[in-house]
Residue frames as qw, qx, qy, qz and C-alpha x, y, z in Angstrom:
[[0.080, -0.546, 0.819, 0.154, 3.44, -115.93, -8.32],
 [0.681, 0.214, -0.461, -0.528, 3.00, -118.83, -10.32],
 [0.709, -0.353, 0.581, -0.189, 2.70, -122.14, -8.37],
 [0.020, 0.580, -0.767, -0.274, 5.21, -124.96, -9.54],
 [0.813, -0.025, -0.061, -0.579, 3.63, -127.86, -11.32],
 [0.777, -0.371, 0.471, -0.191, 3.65, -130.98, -9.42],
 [0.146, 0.471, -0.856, -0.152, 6.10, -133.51, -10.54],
 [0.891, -0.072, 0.241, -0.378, 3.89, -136.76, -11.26],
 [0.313, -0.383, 0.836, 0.236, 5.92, -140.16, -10.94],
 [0.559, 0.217, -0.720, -0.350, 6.19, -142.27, -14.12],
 [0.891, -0.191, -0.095, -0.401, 4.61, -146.00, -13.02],
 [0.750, 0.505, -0.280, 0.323, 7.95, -147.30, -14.04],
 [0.033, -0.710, 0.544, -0.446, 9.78, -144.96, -11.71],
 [0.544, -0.043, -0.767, 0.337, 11.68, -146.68, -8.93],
 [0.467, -0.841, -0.164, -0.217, 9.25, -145.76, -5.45],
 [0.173, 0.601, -0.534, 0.569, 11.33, -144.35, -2.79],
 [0.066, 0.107, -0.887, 0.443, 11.85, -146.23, 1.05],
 [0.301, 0.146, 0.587, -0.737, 8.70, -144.77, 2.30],
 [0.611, 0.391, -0.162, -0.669, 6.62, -145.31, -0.63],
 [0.380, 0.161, -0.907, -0.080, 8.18, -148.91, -1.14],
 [0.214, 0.164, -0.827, 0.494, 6.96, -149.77, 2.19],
 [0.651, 0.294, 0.180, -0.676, 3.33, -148.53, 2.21],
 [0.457, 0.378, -0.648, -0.478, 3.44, -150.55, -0.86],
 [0.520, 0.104, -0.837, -0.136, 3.89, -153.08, 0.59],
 [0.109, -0.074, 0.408, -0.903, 2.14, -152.49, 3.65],
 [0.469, 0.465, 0.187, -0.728, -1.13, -152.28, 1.57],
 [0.362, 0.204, -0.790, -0.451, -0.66, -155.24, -0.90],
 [0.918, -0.120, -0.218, -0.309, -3.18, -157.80, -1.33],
 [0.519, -0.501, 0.689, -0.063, -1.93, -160.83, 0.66],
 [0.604, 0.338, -0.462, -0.554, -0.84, -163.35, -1.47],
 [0.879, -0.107, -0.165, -0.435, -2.69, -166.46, -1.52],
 [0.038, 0.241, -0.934, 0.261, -1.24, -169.56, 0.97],
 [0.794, -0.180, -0.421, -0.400, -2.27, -172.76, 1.90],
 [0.694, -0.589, 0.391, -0.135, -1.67, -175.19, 4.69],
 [0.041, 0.511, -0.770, -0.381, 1.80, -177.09, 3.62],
 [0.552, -0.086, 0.829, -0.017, 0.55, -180.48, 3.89],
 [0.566, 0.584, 0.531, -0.239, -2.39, -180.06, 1.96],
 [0.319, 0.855, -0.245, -0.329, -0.06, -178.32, -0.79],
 [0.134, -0.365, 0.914, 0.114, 2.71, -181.04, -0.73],
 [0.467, 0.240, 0.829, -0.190, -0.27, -183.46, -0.79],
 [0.516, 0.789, 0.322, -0.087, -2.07, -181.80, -4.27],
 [0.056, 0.698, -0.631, -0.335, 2.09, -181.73, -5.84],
 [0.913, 0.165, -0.232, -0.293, 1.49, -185.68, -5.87],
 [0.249, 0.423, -0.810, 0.320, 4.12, -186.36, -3.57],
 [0.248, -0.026, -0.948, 0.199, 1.35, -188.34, -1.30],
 [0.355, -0.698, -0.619, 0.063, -1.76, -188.38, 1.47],
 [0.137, -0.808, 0.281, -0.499, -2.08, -184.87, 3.55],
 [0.675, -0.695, 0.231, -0.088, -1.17, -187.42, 6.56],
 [0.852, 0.370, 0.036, 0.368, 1.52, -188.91, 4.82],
 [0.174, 0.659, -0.132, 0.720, 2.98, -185.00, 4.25],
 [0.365, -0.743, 0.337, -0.448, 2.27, -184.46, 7.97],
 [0.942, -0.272, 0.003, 0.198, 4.30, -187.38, 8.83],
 [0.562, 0.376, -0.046, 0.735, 7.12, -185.83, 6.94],
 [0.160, -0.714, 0.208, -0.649, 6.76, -182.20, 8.49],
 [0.798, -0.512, 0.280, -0.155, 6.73, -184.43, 12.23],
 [0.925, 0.109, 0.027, 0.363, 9.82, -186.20, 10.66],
 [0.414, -0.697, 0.219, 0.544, 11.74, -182.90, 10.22],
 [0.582, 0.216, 0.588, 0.518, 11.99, -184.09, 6.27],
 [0.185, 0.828, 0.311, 0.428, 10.20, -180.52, 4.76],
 [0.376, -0.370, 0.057, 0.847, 11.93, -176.99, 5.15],
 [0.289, 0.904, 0.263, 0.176, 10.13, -173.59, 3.86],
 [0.282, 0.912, -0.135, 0.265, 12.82, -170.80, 3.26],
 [0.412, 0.447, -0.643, 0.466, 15.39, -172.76, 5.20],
 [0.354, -0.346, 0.574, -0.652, 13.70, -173.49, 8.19],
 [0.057, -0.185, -0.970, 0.145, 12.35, -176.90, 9.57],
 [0.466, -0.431, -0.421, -0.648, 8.33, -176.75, 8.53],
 [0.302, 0.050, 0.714, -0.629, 5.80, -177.40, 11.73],
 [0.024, -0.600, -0.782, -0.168, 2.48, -178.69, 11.34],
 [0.020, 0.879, 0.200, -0.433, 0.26, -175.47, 10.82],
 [0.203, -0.506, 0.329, 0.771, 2.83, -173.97, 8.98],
 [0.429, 0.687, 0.431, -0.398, 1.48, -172.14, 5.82],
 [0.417, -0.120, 0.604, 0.669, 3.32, -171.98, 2.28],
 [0.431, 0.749, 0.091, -0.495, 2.48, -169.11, -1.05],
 [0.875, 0.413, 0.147, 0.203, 4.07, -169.09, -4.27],
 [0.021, 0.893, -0.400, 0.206, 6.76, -166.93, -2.88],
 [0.775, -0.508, 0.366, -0.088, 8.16, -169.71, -0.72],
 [0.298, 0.411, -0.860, -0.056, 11.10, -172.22, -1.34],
 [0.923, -0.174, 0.127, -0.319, 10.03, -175.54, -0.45],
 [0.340, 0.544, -0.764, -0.070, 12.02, -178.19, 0.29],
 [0.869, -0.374, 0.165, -0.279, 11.88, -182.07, 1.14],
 [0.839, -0.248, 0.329, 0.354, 15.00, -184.09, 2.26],
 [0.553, -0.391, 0.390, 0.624, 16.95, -181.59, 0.47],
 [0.366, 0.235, 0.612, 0.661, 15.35, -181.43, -2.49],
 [0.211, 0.263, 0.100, -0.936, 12.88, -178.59, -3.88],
 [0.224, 0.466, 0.851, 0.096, 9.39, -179.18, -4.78],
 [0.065, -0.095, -0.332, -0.936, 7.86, -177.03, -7.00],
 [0.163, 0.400, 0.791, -0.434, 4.46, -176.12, -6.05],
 [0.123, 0.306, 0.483, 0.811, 1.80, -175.07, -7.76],
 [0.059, 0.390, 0.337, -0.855, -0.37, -172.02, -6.63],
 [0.163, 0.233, -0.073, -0.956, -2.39, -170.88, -9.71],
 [0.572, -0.114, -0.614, -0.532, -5.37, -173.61, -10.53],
 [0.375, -0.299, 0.656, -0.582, -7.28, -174.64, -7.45],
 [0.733, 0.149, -0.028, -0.663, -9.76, -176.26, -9.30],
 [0.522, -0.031, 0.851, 0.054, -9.77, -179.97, -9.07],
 [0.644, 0.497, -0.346, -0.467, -10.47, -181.18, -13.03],
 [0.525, -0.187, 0.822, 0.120, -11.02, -184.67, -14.34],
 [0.672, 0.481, -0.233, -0.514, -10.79, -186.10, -17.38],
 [0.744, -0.126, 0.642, 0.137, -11.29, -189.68, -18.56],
 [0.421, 0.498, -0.574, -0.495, -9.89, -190.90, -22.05],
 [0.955, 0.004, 0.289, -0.057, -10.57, -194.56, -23.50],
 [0.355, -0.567, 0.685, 0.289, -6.96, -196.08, -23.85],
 [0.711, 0.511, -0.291, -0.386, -5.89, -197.94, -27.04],
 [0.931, -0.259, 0.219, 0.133, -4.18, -201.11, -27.20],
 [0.718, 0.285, 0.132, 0.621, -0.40, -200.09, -27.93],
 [0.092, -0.831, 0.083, -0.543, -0.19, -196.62, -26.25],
 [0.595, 0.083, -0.631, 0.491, 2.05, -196.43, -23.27],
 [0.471, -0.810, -0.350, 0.004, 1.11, -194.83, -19.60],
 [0.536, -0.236, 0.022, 0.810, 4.57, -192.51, -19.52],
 [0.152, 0.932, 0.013, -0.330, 5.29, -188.98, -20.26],
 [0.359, 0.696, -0.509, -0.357, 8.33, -189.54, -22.42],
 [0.931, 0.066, 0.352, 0.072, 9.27, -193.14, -23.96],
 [0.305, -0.613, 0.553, 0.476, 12.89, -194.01, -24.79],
 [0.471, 0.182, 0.794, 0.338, 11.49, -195.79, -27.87],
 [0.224, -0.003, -0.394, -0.891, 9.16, -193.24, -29.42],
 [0.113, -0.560, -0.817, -0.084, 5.75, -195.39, -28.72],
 [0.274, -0.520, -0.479, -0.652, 2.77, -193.50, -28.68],
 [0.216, -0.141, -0.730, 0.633, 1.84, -192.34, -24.96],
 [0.033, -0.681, -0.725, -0.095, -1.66, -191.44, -23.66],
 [0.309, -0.682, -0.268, 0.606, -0.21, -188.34, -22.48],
 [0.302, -0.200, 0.399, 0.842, -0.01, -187.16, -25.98],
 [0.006, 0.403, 0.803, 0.439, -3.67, -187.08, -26.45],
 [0.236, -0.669, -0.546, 0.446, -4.15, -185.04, -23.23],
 [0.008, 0.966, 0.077, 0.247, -5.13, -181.10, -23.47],
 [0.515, 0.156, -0.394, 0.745, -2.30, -178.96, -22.34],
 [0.490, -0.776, -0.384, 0.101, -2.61, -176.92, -19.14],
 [0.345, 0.646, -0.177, 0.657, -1.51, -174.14, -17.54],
 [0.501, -0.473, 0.484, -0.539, -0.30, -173.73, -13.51],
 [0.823, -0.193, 0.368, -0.388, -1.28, -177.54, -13.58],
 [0.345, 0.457, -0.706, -0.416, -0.61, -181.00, -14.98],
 [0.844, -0.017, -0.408, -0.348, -2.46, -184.39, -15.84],
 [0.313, -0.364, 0.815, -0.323, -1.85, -186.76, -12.82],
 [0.653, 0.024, -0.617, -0.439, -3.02, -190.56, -14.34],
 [0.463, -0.404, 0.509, -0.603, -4.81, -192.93, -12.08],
 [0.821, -0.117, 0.544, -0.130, -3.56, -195.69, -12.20],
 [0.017, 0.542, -0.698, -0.468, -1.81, -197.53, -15.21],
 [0.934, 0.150, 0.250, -0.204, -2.62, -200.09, -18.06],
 [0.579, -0.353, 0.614, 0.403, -0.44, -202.08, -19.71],
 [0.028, -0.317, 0.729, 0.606, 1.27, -201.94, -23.18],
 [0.205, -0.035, -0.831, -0.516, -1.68, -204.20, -24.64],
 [0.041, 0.580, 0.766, -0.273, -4.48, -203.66, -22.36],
 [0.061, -0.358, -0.196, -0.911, -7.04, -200.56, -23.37],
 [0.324, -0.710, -0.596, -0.186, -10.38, -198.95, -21.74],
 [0.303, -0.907, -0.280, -0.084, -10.82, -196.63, -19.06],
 [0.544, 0.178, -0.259, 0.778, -7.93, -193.73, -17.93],
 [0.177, -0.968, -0.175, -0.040, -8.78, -191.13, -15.38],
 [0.442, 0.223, -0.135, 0.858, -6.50, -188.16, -15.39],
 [0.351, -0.878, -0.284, 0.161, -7.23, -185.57, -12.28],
 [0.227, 0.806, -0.081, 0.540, -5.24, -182.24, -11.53],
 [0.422, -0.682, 0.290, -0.522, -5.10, -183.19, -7.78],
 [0.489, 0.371, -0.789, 0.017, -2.56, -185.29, -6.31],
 [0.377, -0.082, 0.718, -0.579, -4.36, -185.80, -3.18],
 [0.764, 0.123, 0.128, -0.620, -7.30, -187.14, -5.05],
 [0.553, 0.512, -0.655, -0.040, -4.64, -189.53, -7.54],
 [0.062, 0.338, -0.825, 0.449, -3.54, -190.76, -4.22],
 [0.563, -0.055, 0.675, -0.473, -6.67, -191.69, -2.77],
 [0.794, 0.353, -0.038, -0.493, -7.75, -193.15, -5.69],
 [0.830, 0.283, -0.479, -0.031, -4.74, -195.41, -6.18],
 [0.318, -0.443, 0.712, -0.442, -3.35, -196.16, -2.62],
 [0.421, -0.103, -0.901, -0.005, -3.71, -200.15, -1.84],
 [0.041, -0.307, -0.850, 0.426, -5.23, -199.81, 1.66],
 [0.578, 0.277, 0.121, -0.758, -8.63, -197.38, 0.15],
 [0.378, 0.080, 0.905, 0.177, -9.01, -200.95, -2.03],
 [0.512, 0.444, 0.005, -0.736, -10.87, -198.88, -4.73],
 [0.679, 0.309, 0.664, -0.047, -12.50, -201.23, -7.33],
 [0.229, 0.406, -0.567, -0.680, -11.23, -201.81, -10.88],
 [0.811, 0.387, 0.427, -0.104, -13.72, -203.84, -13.04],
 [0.146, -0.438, 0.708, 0.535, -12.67, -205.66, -16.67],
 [0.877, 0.281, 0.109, -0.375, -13.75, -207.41, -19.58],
 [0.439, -0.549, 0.695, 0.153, -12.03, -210.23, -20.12],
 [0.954, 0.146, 0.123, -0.231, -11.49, -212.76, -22.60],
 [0.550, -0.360, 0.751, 0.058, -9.66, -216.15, -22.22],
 [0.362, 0.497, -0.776, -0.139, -8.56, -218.69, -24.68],
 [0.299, -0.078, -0.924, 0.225, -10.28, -221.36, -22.94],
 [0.628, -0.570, -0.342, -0.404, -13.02, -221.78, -20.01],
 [0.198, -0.308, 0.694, -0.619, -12.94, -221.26, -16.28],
 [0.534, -0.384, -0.731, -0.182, -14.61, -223.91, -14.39],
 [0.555, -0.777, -0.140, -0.261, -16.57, -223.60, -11.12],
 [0.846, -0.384, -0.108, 0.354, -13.45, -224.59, -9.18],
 [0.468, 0.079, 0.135, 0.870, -11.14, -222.16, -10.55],
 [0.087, -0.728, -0.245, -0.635, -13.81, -219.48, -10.08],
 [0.714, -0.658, -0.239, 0.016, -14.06, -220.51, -6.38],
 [0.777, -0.253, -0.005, 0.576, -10.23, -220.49, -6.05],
 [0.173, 0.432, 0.226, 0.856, -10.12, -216.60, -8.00],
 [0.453, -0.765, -0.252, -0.381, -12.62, -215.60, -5.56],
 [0.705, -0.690, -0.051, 0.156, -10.61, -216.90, -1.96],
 [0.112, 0.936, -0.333, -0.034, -7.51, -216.37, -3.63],
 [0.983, 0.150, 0.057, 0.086, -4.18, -217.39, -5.00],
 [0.476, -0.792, 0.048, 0.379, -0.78, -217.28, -4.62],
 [0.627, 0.740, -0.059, 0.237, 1.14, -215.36, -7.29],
 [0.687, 0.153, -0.390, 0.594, 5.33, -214.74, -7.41],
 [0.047, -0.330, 0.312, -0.890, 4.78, -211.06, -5.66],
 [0.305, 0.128, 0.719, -0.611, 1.82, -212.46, -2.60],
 [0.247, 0.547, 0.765, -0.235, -1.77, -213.39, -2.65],
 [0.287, 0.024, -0.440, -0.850, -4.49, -212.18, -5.41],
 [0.188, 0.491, 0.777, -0.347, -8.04, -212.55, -5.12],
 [0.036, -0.463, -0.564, -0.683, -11.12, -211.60, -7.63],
 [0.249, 0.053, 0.446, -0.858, -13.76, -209.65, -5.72],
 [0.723, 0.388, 0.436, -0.369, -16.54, -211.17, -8.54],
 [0.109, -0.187, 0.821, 0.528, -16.13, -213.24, -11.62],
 [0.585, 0.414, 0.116, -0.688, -19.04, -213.57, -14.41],
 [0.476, 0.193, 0.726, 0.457, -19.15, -215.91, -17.12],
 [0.256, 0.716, 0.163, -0.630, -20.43, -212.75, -20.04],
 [0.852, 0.462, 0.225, -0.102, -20.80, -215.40, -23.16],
 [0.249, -0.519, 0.701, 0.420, -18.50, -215.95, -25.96],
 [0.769, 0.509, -0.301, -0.243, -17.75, -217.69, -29.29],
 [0.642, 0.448, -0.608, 0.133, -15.63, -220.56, -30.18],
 [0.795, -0.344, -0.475, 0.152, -12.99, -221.07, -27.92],
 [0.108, 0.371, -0.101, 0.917, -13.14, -217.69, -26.47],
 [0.436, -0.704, -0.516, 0.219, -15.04, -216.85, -22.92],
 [0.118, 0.555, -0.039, 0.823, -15.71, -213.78, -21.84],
 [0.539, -0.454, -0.628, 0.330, -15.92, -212.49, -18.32],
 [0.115, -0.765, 0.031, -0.633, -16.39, -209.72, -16.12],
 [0.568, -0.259, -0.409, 0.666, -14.03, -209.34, -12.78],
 [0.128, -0.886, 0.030, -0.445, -13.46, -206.74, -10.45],
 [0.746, 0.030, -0.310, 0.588, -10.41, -206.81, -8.50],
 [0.271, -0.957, -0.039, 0.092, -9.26, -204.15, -5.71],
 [0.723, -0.453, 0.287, 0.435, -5.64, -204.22, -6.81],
 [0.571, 0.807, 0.112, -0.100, -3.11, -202.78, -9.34],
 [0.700, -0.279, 0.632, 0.183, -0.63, -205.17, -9.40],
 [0.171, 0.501, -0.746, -0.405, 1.81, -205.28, -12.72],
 [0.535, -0.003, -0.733, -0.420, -0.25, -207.72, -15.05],
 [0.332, -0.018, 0.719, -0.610, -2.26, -209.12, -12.14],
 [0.804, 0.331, 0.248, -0.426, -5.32, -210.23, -14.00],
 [0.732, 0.499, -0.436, -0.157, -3.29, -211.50, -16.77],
 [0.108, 0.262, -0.932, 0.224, -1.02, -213.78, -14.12],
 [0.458, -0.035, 0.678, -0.575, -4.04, -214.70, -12.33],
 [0.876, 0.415, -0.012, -0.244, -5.95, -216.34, -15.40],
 [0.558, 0.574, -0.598, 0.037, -2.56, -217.59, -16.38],
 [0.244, -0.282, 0.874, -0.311, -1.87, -219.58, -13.08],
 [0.663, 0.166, 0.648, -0.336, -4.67, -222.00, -14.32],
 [0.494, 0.007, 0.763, 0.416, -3.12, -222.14, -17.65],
 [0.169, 0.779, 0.551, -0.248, -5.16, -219.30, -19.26],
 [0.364, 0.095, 0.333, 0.865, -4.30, -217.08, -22.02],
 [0.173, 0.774, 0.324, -0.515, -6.24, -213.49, -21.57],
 [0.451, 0.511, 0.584, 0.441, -6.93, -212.49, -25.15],
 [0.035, 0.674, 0.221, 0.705, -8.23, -209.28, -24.69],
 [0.385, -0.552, -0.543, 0.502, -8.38, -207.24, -21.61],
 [0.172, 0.383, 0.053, 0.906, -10.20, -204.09, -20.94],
 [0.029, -0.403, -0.605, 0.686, -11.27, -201.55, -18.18],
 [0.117, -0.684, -0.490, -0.527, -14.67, -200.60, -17.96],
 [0.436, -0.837, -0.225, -0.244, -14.90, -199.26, -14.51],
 [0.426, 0.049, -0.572, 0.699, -12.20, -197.60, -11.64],
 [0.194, -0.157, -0.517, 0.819, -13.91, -196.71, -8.66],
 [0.334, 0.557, 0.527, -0.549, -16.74, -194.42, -9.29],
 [0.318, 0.630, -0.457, -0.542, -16.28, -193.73, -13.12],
 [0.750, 0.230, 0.566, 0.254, -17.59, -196.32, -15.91],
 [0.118, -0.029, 0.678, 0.725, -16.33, -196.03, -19.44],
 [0.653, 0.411, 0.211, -0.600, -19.23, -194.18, -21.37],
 [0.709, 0.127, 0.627, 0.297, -19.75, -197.09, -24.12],
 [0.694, 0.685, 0.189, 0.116, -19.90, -194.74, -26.79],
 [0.495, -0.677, 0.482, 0.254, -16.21, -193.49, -25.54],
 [0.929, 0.349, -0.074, 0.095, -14.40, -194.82, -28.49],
 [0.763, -0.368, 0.139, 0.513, -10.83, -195.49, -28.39],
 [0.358, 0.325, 0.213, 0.849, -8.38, -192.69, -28.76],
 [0.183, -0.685, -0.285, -0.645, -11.53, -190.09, -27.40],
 [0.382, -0.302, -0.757, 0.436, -11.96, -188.17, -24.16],
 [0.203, -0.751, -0.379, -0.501, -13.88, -185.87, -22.04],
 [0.280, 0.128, -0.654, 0.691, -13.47, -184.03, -19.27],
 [0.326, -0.329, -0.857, 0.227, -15.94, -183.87, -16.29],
 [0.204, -0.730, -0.117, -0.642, -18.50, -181.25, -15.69],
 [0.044, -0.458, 0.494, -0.738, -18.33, -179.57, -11.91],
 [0.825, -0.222, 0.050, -0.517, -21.25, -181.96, -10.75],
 [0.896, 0.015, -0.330, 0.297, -19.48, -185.22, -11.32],
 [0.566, 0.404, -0.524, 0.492, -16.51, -184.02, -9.96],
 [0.400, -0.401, 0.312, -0.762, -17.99, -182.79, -7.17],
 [0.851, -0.303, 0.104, -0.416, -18.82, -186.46, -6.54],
 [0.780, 0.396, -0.415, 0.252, -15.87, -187.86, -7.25],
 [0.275, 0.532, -0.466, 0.651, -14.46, -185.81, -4.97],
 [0.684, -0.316, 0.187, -0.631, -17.46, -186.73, -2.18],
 [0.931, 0.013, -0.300, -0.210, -16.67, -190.24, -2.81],
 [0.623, 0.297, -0.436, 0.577, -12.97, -189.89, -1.81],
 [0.548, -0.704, -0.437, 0.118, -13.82, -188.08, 0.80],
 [0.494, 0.073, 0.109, 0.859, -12.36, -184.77, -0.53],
 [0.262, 0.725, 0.266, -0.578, -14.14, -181.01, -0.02],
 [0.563, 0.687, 0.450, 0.091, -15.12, -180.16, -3.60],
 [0.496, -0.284, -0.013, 0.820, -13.18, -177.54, -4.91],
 [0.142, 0.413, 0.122, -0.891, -14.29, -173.98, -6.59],
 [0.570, 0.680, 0.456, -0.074, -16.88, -174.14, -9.39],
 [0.267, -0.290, 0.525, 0.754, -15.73, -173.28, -12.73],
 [0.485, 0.455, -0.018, -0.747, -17.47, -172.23, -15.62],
 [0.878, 0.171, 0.440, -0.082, -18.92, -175.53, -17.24],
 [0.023, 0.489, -0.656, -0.574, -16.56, -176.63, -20.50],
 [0.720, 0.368, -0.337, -0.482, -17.41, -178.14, -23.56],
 [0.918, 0.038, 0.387, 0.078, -17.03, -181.89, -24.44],
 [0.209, -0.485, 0.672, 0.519, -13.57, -182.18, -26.30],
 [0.081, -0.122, 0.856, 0.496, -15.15, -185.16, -28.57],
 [0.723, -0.027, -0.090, -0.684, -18.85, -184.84, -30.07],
 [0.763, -0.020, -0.482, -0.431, -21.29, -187.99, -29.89],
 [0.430, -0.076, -0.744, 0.505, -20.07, -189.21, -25.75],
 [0.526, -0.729, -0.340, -0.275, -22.59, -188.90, -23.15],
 [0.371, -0.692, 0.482, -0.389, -21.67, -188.18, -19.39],
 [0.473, 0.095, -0.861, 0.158, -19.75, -191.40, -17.90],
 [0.622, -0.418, -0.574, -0.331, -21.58, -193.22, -15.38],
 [0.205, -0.559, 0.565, -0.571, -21.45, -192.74, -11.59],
 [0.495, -0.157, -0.844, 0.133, -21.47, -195.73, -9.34]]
């Protein structure tokens, strides 16, 4: 007698209870993190921040009040105070990239006016998105870091880590020793106290003066009020340096690069962040730019 050939299921086919259930049984697990540290690398703050909130009661996974410990995939709902945060599961890799800002380019993602924003120069991404650090104003240019990791964003622009922003300045006039002295201990502006960490005299023409500051703060026009309380018109203003990252000088405006896995890997050592996976090394976006400098 002829034995009946076996009936093989289409891939397609719907599996039946028992066959669902092995299924799932025997899937890969899929990939979770600890919440904070996930809430914290959305850009919604510090990981202790986020574990203030989860000890507040403010964060909820699939309808339930979160705990510290408590672990979160890309299956979850998240929520904080109600709202849903969208997490993002599918780029671990911490990525920076600096760009040299133009004067007349805005720090926003969309602009009711139409101006020109730096975020329109940025690669596009998938799973991820440009987090800027820190902001320049409407007429200031030089140095932008954009990072992928909002924990890192955060430590890098939080007031109490007092990371160092350096500038080149130039004034309309001359500081004198007294008005350096008084930029140094500090001075009171409409929103509190301001204070230079170091001031340079770094030559000039006419009646132009250039300087070099460095300032731990990132305070709406701050350098430009602080030369202006002494009757000072800042001509030109531009970052060369945030934190560990100078502006490579041949950087021209309008050009960026993003960071091989070595830098970032110290970036991320400086902040006092674990490094994240290695990636396969990428090209420089713009020929003729060395590696920016590490402090």
């Amino acid at each position: 007698m002829r034995r009946p050939t076996p009936i093989r299921r289409s891939p397609a086919a719907p599996l039946g209870r028992a066959a669902s259930r092995l299924q799932q049984a025997t899937a890969p697990e899929a990939p979770s993190e600890r919440l904070q540290k996930a809430l914290a690398s959305a850009g919604l703050g510090s990981r202790r921040e986020m574990e203030e909130w989860i000890v507040q009661g403010r964060v909820q996974v699939n309808g339930e009040t979160a705990t510290i410990g408590s672990k979160v995939g890309p299956g979850d709902v998240v929520k904080v105070s109600g709202r849903r945060v969208y997490l993002r599961f599918e780029d671990k890799r911490t990525r920076i990239l600096i760009y040299h800002k133009s004067e007349g380019e805005i720090v926003t993602r969309d602009d009711p006016e139409g101006r020109d924003t730096v975020f329109d120069a940025l690669p596009k991404l998938r799973g991820a998105k440009w987090i800027a650090i820190g902001r320049l104003d409407y007429n200031t240019d030089g140095l932008m870091i954009f990072t992928t990791s909002g924990e890192l964003a955060n430590n890098l622009m939080h007031p109490r880590f007092e990371v160092e922003r350096e500038y080149a300045v130039r004034v309309l006039g001359e500081l004198t020793e007294d008005m350096i002295a008084a930029l140094l201990a500090g001075v009171e502006l409409d929103d509190g106290m301001a204070q230079l960490q170091s001031c340079f005299a770094a030559g000039g023409e006419g009646a132009n003066r250039w300087y070099r500051i460095v300032i731990k703060e990132g305070r709406k026009r701050e350098v430009r009020r602080l030369f202006e309380h002494f009757g000072l018109t800042v001509s030109r203003l531009t970052r060369i340096r945030f934190g560990p990252i100078a502006l490579p000088p041949q950087l021209r405006r309008g050009q960026k690069m993003e960071l091989e896995d070595e830098l970032v890997a110290r970036v991320l050592e400086w902040a006092g962040m674990a490094a994240s996976p290695r990636r396969q090394t990428r090209g420089v976006p713009d020929k003729h730019t060395r590696k920016p400098r590490m402090r």
